[in-house]
C-alpha positions as CSV (number, residue, x, y, z in Angstrom):
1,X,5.4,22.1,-17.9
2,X,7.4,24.0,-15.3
3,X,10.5,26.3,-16.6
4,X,12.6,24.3,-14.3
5,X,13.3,21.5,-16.8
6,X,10.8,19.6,-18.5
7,X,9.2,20.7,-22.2
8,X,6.1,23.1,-21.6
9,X,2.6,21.4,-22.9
10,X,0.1,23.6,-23.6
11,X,-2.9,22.4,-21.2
12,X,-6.6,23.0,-22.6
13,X,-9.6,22.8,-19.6
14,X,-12.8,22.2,-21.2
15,X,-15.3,23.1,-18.5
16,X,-14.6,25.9,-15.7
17,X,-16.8,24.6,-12.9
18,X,-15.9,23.2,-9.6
19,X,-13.4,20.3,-11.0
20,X,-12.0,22.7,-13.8
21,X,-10.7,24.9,-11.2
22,X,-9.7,21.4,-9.1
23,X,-7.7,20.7,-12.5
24,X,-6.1,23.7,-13.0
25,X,-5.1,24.2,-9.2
26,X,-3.5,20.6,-9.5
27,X,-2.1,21.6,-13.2
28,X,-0.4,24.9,-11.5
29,X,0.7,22.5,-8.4
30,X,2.6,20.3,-10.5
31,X,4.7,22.4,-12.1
32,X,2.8,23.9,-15.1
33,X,2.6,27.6,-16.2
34,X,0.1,29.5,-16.1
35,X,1.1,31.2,-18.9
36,X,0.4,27.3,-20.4
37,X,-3.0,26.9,-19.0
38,X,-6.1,28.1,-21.3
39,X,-9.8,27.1,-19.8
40,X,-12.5,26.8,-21.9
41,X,-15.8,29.1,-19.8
42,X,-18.5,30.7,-21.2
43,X,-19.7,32.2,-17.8
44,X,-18.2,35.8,-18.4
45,X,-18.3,36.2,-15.1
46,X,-16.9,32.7,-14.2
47,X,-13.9,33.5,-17.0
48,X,-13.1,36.5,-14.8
49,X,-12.6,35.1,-11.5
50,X,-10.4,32.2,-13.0
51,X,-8.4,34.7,-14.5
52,X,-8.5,36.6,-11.1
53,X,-7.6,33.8,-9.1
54,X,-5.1,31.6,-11.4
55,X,-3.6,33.7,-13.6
56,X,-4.5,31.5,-16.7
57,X,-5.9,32.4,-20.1
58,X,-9.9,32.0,-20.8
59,X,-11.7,31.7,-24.0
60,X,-15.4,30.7,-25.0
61,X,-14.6,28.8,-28.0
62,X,-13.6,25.0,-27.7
63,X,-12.9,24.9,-31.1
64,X,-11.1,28.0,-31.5
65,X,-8.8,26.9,-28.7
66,X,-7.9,22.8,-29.7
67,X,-5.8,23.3,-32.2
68,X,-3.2,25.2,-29.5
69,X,-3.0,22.6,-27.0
70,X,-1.2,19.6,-26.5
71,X,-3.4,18.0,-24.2
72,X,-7.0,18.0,-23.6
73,X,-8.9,17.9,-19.4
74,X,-12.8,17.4,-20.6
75,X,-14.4,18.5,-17.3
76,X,-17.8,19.0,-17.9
77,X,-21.0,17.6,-17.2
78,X,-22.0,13.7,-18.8
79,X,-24.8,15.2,-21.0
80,X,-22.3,17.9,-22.7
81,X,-19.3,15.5,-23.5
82,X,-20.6,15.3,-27.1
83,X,-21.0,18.5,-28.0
84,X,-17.7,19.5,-26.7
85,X,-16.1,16.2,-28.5
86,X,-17.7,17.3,-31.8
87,X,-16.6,20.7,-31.4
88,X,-12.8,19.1,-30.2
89,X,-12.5,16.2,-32.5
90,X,-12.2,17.8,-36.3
91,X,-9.6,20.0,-34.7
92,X,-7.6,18.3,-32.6
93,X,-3.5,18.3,-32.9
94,X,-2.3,14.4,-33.4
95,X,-1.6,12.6,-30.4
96,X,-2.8,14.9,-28.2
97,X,-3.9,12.9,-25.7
98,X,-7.7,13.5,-24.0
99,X,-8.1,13.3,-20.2
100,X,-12.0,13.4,-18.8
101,X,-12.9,13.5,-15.5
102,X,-17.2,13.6,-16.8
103,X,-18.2,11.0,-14.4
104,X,-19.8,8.1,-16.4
105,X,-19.2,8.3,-19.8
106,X,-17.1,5.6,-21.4
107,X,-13.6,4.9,-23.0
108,X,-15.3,4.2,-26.4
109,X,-17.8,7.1,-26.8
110,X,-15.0,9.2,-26.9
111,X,-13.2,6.8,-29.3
112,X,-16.1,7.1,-32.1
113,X,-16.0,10.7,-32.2
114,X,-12.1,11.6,-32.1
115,X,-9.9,10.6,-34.6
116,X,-8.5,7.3,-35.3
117,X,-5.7,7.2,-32.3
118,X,-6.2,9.5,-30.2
119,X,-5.0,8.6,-26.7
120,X,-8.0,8.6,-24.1
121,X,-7.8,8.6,-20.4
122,X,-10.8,8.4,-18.7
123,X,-10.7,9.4,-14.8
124,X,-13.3,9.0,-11.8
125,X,-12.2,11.7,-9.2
126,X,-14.4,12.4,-6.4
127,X,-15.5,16.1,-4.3
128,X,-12.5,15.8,-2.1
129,X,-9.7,16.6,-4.7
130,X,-11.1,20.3,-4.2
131,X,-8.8,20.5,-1.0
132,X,-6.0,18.0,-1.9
133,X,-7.9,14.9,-0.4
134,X,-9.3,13.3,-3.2
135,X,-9.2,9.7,-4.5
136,X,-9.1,9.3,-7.8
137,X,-8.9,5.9,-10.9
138,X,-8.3,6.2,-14.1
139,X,-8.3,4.0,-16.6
140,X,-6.7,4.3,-20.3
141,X,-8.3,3.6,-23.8
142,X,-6.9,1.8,-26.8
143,X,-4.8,4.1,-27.7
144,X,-3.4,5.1,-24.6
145,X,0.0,4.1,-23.5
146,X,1.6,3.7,-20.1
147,X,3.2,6.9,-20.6
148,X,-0.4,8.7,-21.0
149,X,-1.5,7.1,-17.7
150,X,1.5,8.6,-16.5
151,X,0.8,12.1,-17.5
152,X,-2.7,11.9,-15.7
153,X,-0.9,10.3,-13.0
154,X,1.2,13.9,-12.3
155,X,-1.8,16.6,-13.3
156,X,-4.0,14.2,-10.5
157,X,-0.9,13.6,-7.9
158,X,-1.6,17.0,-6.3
159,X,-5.7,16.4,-6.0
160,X,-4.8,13.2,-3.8
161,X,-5.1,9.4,-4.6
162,X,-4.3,8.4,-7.8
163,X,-4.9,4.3,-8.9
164,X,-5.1,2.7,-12.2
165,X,-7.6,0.2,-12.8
166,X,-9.3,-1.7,-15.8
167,X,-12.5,0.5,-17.0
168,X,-14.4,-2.5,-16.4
169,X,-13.9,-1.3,-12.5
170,X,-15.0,2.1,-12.8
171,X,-18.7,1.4,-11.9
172,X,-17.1,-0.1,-8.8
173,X,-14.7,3.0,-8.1
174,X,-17.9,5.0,-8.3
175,X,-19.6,3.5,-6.0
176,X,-16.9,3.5,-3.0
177,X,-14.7,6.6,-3.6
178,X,-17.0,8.6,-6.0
179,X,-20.0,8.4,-4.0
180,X,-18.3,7.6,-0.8
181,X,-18.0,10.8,0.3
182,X,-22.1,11.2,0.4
183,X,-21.7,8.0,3.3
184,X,-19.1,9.7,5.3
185,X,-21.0,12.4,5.5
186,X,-24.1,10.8,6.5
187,X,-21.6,9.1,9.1
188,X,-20.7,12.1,9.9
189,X,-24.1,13.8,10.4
190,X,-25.5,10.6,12.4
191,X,-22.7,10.4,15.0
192,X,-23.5,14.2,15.3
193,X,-26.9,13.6,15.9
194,X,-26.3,11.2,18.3
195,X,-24.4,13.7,20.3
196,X,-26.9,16.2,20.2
197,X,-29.2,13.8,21.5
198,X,-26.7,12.8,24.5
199,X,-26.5,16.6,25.4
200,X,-24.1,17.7,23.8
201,X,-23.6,21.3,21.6
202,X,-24.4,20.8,17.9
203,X,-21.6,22.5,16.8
204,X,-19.2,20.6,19.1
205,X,-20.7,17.4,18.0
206,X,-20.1,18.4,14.2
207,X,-16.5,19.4,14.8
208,X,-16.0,15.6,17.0
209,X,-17.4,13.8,14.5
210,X,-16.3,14.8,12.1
211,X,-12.5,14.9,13.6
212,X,-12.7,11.5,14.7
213,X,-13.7,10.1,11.4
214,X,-11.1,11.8,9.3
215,X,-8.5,10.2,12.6
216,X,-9.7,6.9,12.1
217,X,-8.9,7.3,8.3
218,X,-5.7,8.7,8.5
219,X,-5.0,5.6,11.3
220,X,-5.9,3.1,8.1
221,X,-3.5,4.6,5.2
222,X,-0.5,5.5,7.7
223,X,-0.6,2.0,9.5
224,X,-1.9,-0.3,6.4
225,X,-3.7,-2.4,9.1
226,X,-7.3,-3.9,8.1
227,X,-9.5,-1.9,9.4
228,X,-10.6,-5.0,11.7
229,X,-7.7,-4.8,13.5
230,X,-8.3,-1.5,14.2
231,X,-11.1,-2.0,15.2
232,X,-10.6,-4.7,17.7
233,X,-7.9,-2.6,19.2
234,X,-10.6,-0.3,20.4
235,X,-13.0,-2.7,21.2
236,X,-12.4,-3.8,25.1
237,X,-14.2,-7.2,26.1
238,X,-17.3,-6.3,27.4
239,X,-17.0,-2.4,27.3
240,X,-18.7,1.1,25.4
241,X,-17.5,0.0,22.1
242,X,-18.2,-3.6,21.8
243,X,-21.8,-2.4,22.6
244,X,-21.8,0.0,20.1
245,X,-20.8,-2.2,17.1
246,X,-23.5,-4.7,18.7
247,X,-25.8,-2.3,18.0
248,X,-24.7,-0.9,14.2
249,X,-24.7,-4.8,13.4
250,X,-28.1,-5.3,14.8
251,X,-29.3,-2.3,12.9
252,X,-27.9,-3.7,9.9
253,X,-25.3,-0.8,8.8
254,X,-22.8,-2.7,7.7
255,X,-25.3,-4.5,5.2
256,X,-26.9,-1.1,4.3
257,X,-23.4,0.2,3.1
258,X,-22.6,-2.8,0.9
259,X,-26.5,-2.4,-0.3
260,X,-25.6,1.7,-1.2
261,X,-23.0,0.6,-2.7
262,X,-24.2,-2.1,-5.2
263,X,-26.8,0.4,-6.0
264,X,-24.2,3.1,-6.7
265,X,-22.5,0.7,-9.0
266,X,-26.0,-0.4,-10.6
267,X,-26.8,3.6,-11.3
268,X,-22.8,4.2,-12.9
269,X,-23.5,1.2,-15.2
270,X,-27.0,2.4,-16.6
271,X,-25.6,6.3,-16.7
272,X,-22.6,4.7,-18.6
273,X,-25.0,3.1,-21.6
274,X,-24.6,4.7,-25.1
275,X,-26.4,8.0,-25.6
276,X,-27.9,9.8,-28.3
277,X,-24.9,12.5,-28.1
């Protein structure tokens, strides 16, 4: 990691998209080298501007690159996981442990195509951790020891929120903090709407919207109060808000987000089914 103290680990990125770049700016973040980083892009053009804008080494061979690393971050998409595992796998130092942020994919299809023991970590991130904001589970394999879930614990501290949870909840975490964002948004773009249509700018609408529901989120981390409370704090006895909420119950929101939801979950499950890769 960093010179400061700790032993360097040579960090592999397999994948050098959106969330590669997330990874690496959270790798550099915690402490790690550059120097240490190597990202696996076969976009010449992509390879360039990571190399422009991190500093870190970039090669087109997975397989070429395996055998130099002491850990492994898979971010790719679901449907190239096992190309890059069977490229990965025959080549892969012992113990090096395996960290995957490919949403959907499970514990065990990595199992069956690394080798006997190798520590897995799969993790569920979601758009946010681009800017630091993120909320991320993970979840460890067999093999993988509190230690490993500690490691993805510090390369995900500086993307945001970091849990642990039992794969089994994955499908779940999907469906409120890896979708979630799409609802905020659409939160986001109603209440501005609903501006627009009671006169105001578009633009200021947006930036009120917007800044009031990122408020009302900080308010429920920083206090720990149910968001009920918080509610009812606003909510006067006969007055704007109380007829608000009258009318989102009425419309049936509140049931429609629980309904997204179980959908989301349903979707994450069937994604998650074994493959032909």
């Amino acid at each position: 990691m960093s010179e400061q103290g700790a032993p360097r680990a040579r960090v592999l990125v397999v994948g050098g998209g959106v969330m590669g770049g997330t990874l690496v700016t959270a790798l550099l973040a915690a402490g790690w080298s550059a120097r240490d980083v190597e990202v696996i892009e076969t976009d010449p053009g992509r390879a360039e501007v990571l190399r422009r804008t991190y500093g870190v080494v970039t090669s087109a061979s997975a397989a070429a690159a395996a055998p130099r690393a002491d850990i492994v971050l898979v971010a790719v998409k679901p449907d190239v996981v096992g190309d890059v595992l069977a490229q990965v796998g025959p080549v892969l130092r012992h113990g090096a442990p395996v960290i995957s942020v490919a949403a959907g994919v499970p514990l065990a299809f990595y199992e069956e195509r690394l080798p006997l023991g190798t520590p897995v970590v799969r993790v569920m991130p979601n758009t946010p951790a681009v800017i630091g904001k993120g909320a991320a589970a993970i979840a460890g394999g067999t093999a993988a020891t509190p230690d490993h879930l500690a490691l993805a614990e510090t390369i995900l501290a500086p993307t945001g929120l970091v849990v642990r949870v039992a794969e089994k909840h994955l499908d779940a975490v999907t469906a409120i903090s890896g979708s979630g964002p799409a609802y905020a948004f659409y939160l986001v773009d109603a209440m501005a709407e609903a501006g627009v249509l009671l006169g105001l700018p578009r633009d200021l609408a947006t930036r009120l919207a917007a800044a009031t529901v990122e408020g009302a989120a900080a308010l429920v981390t920083s206090t720990g109060e149910h968001p009920v409370v918080l509610r009812e704090r606003v909510s006067s006895p006969g007055g704007t808000t109380v007829a608000a909420v009258a009318e989102l119950d009425a419309h049936g929101v509140r049931a429609g987000v629980v309904a997204a939801a179980r959908a989301a979950a349903a979707r994450s499950a069937e994604l998650g089914r074994p493959t032909k890769h």
